[in-house]
C-alpha positions as CSV (number, residue, x, y, z in Angstrom):
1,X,0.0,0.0,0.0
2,X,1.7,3.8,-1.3
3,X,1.7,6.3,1.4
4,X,-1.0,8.4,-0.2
5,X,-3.5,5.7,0.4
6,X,-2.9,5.5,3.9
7,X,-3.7,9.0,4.0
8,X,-7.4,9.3,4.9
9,X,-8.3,11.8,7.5
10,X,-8.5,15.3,8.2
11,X,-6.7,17.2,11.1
12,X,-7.2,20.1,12.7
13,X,-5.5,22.6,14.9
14,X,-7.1,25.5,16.6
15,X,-9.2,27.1,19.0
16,X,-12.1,25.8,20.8
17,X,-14.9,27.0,18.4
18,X,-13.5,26.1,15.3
19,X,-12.3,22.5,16.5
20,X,-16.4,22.0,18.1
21,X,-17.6,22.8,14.4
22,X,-15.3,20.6,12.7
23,X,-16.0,17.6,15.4
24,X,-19.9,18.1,14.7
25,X,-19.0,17.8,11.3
26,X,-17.8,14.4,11.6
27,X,-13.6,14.9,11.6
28,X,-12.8,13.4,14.6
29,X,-11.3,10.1,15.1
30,X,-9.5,8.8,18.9
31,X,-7.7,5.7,18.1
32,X,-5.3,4.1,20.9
33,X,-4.9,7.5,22.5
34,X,-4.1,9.3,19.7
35,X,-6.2,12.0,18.2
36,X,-6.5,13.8,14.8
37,X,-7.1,17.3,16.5
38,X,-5.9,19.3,19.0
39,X,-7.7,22.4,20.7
40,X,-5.2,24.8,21.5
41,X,-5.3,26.7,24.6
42,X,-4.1,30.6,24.4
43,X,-2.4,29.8,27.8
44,X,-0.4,26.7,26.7
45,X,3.3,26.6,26.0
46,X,4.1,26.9,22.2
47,X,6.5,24.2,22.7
48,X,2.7,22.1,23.1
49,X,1.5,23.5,19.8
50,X,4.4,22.8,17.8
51,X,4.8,19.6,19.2
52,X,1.4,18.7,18.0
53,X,1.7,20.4,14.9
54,X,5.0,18.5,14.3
55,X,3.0,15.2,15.2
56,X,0.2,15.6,12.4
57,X,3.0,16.7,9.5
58,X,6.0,14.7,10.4
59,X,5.0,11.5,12.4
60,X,2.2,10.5,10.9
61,X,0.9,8.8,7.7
62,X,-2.4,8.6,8.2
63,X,-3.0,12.5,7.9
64,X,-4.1,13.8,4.5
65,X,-4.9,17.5,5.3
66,X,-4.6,19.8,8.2
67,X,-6.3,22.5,8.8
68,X,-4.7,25.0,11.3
69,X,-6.7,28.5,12.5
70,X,-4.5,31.2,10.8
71,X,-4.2,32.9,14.1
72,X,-2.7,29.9,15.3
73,X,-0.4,29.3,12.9
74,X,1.4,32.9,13.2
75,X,2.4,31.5,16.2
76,X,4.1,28.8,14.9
77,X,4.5,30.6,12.0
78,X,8.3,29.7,11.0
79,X,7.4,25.8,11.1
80,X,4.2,26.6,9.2
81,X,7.1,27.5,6.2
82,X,9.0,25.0,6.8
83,X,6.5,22.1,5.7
84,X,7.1,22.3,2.0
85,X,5.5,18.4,1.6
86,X,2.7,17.5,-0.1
87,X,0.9,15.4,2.2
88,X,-0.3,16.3,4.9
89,X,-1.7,19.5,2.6
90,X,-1.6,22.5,4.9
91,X,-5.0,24.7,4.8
92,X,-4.5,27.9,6.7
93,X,-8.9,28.5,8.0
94,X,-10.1,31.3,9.6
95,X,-12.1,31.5,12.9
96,X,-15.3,33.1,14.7
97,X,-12.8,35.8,16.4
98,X,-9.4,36.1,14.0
99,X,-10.8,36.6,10.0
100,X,-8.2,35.5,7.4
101,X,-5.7,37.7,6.1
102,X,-4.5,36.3,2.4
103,X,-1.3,38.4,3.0
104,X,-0.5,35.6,5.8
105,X,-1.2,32.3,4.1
106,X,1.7,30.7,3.5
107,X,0.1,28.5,0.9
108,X,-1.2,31.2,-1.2
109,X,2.6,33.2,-1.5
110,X,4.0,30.2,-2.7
111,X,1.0,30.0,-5.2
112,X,1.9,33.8,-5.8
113,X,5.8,32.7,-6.3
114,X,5.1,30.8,-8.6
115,X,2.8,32.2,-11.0
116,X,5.3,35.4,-10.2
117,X,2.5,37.9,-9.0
């Protein structure tokens, strides 16, 4: 079996709204302790959220997209660059309090780099 077929789910990061949406929507999976999202907490150490964030892009291969609160991800905002890998794909969403911003998506300057805009 490829890697790509293993990839089947959908993980989130982000705040407590957005996460409670996306669970009544039918995203979330617990398996053996392990989860496909992660609420993040304002008061948590960032060393948490890039540790989770590092968990759904790096470690595992079950994980086809992530979708991260753009608010969140300026926090983490240099790993965020970093993952230049197609799988997981990395959508940058925005939430009740924070709207999006297109000037931060990290997705959409690459798409600008390349088409040269």
């Amino acid at each position: 079996m490829s890697s790509t077929n293993k990839r089947t789910l959908i993980a989130a990061i982000g705040d407590e709204d957005t996460i409670t949406g996306l669970l009544l929507a039918g995203i979330g999976q617990v398996y053996d302790n392990s989860k496909n999202f992660y609420v993040h907490d304002p008061k948590a150490q960032r060393s948490v959220l890039e540790e989770h964030f590092r968990e759904f892009t790096q470690e595992r291969d079950d994980i086809a997209i992530l979708l991260i609160n753009q608010h969140i991800a300026e926090l983490i905002r240099p790993l965020v660059e970093r993952h230049t890998e197609a799988f997981p794909a990395l959508l940058e969403i925005p939430s009740k309090d924070h709207p999006y911003d297109p000037e931060k998506d990290s997705v959409l300057k690459r798409v600008q780099k390349l088409v040269g805009e």
